[in-house]
N, C-alpha and C positions, 0 to 999 in steps of 0.2 A: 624277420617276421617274429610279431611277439607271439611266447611260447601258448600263452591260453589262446591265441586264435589259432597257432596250429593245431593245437588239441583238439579246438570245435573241428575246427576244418576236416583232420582225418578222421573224428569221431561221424562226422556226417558222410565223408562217402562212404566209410564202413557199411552204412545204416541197412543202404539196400542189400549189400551183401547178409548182413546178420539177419533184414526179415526172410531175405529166403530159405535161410538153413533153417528158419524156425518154422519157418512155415506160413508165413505171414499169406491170406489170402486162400490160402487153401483150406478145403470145406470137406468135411464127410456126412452126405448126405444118406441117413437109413429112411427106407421106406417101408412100413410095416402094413401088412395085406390082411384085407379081413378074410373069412372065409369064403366071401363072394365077393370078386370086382366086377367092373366094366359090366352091368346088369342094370336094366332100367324099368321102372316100376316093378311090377310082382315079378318078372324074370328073375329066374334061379340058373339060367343058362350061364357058360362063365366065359368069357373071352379074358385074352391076351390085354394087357394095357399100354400102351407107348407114352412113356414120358419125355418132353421136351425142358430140359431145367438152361435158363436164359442167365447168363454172369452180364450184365449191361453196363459199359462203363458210365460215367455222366453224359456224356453226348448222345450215345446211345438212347441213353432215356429222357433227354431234351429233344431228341430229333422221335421219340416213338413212347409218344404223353398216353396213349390209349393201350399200350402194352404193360406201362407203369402202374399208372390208373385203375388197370383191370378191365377197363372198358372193352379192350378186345380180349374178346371171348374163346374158348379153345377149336369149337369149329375155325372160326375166323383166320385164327393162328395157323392149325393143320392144314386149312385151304389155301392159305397163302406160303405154307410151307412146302406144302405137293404141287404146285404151280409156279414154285421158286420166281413168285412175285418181287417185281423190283422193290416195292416199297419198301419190303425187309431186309432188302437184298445188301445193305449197307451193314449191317451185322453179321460181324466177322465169323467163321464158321468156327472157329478154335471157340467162340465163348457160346455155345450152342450144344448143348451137351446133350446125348439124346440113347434114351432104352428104347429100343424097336427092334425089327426084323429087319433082313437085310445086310450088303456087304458092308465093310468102314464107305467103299466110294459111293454107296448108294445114292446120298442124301448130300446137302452141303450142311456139316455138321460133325463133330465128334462123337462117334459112336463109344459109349462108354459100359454099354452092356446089353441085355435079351429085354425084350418088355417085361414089364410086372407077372407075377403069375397068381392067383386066389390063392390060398393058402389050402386050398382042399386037392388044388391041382399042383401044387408042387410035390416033387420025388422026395426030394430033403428032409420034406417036415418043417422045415423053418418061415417064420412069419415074416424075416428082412429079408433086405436084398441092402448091402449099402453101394453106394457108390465116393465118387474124390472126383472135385474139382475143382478148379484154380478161376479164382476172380483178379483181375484186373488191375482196378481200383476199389478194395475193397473198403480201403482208408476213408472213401470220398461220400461223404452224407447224402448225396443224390446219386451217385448210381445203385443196383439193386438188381435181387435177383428172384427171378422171375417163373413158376414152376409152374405147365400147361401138362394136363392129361388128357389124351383121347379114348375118352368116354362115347361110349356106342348109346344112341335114341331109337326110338324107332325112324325117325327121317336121316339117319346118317349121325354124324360125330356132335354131340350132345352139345348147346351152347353151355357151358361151365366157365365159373370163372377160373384165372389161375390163384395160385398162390404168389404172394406178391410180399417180398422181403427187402424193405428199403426204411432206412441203410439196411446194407448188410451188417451180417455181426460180425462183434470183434474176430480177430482172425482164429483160427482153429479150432472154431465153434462148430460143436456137433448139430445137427439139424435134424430132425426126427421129424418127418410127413406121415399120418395114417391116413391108408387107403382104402376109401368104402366102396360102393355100389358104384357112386355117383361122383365122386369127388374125393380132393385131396383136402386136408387139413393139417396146419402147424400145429404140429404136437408138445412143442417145444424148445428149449434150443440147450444143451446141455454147456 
């Protein structure tokens, strides 16, 4: 075997080994709280907020164009989440990352932490919360990730869009979402 293709050769299985030591794929997501969340219209009352942040490899988001798209909307999302609808059902519960209430087995999902809290109601004092997690294919220009909040209406879970990140970014990209009343917004990406 000539010496420069075995060089490529063990230079390339390395590869996956070296993006995981480094991180490759892995995300820290902060989310910073106003003083009042999950409040709609003039309400100043303050609820709890549950985030769903979605890692979708490409299939994922070729088999679910209205999750990508943003067309479906975070009612939509939650209702077919609490009904563990098949449609979604083909997304893997590992790439389903999710702040709520509730045990790890409650959900099919990755429980990664407590819901959001207002910044008026948190003990702390602190405005973040971050979270870590791990995409896929983060390498791949169409898959993408996908950040749904249940936001309270008066009729129940507020249709909102999500946040919608595709591609994702390079790997070990910090991700900064501020959180209002109403909604999530990309603040960033450090």
């Amino acid at each position: 075997m000539d010496a420069r293709f075995r060089s490529a050769a063990l230079w390339l299985m390395g590869m996956p080994l070296l993006m995981l030591l480094v991180g490759c794929g892995n995300y820290k997501i902060t989310f910073e709280v106003a003083d009042i969340i999950n409040a709609w219209g003039d309400d100043v009352t303050r609820e709890m907020l549950d985030v769903d942040i979605l890692c979708l490899s490409k299939d994922d988001a070729e088999n679910h164009p209205a999750i990508v798209q943003g067309t479906m909307r975070a009612d939509e999302w939650f209702k077919a989440r609490d009904e563990d609808d098949p449609k979604i059902g083909d997304i893997d519960r590992k790439r389903i990352y999710a702040l709520r209430r509730g045990a790890v087995d409650d959900k099919r999902d990755t429980l990664v932490g407590e819901p959001l809290l207002s910044a008026r109601d948190r003990e702390d004092g602190q405005r973040t919360t971050t979270v870590r997690v791990s995409h896929p294919q983060f390498l791949n220009g169409k898959s993408a990730i996908v950040i749904y909040g249940r936001f309270s209406s008066r009729e129940g879970i507020a249709s909102t869009p999500p946040e919608v990140i595709q591609p994702p970014p390079a790997w070990r990209t910090d991700l900064h979402i501020k959180v209002g009343k109403a909604n999530l917004n990309l603040a960033g990406q450090q």
